[in-house]
C-alpha positions in Angstrom: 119.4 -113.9 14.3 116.7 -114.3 16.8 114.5 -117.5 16.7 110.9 -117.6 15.5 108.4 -118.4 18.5 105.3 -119.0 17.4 102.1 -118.1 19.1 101.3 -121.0 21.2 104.6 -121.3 22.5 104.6 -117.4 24.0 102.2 -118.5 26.0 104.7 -120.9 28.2 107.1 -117.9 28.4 108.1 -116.3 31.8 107.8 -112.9 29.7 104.7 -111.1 27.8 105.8 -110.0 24.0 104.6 -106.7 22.8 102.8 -105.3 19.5 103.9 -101.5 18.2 100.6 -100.4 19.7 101.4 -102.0 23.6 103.5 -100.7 25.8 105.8 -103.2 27.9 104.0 -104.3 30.8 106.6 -107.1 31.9 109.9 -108.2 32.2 112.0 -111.2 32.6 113.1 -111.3 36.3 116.5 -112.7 35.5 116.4 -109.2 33.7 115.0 -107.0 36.1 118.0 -108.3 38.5 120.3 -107.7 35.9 119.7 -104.0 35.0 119.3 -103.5 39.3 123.0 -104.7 39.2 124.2 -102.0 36.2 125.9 -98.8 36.7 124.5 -95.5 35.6 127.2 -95.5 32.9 126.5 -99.3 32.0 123.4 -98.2 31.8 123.9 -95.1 29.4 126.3 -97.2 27.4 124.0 -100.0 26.5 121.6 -97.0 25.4 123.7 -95.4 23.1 124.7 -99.2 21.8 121.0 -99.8 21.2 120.8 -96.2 19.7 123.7 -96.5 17.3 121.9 -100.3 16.3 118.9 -98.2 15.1 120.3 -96.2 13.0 122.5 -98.7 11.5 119.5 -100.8 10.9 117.3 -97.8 9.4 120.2 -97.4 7.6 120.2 -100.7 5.9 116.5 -100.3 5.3 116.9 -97.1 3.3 119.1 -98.4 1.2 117.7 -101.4 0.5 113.9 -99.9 -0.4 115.9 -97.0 -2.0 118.9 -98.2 -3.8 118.6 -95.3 -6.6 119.5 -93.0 -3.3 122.9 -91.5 -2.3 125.1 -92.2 0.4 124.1 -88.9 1.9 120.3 -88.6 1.1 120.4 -91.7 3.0 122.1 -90.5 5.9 119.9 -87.1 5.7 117.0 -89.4 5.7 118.0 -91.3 8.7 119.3 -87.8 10.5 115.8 -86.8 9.8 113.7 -89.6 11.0 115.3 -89.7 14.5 115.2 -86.0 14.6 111.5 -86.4 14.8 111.2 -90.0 16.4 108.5 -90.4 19.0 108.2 -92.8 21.6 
């Protein structure tokens, strides 16, 4: 579980934290150096980690707000809301 930071401590961060309506504007350097150092497939493969993670996560959601739902109108529900996904 990630820690709380609370607003006047994001200030004193090396890194800028984001709303839904921003788009990322910074990073960490001690990240930027590490995803120079990665391989295409490292890359790729810590994608389609973070990609599975989402679904698994919608997943969760959809059951708990919907526990009267099946196992697979939940997994049609998820298909269908990363079908249409935007960025």
């Amino acid at each position: 579980m990630l820690p709380i930071i609370e607003e006047r401590e994001k200030s004193r961060l090396p890194f800028r934290f984001i709303s839904d309506d921003q788009e990322i504007h910074s990073m960490h350097p001690e990240q930027i150096k590490i995803y120079k150092r990665l391989s295409p497939a490292e890359k790729l493969r810590i994608a389609g980690e973070l990609y599975a993670t989402c679904r698994k996560l919608k997943t969760a959601a959809l059951r708990r707000q919907h526990p009267d739902w099946s196992v697979e109108e939940v997994k049609a529900k998820v298909r269908e809301i990363f079908l249409y996904a935007r960025t």
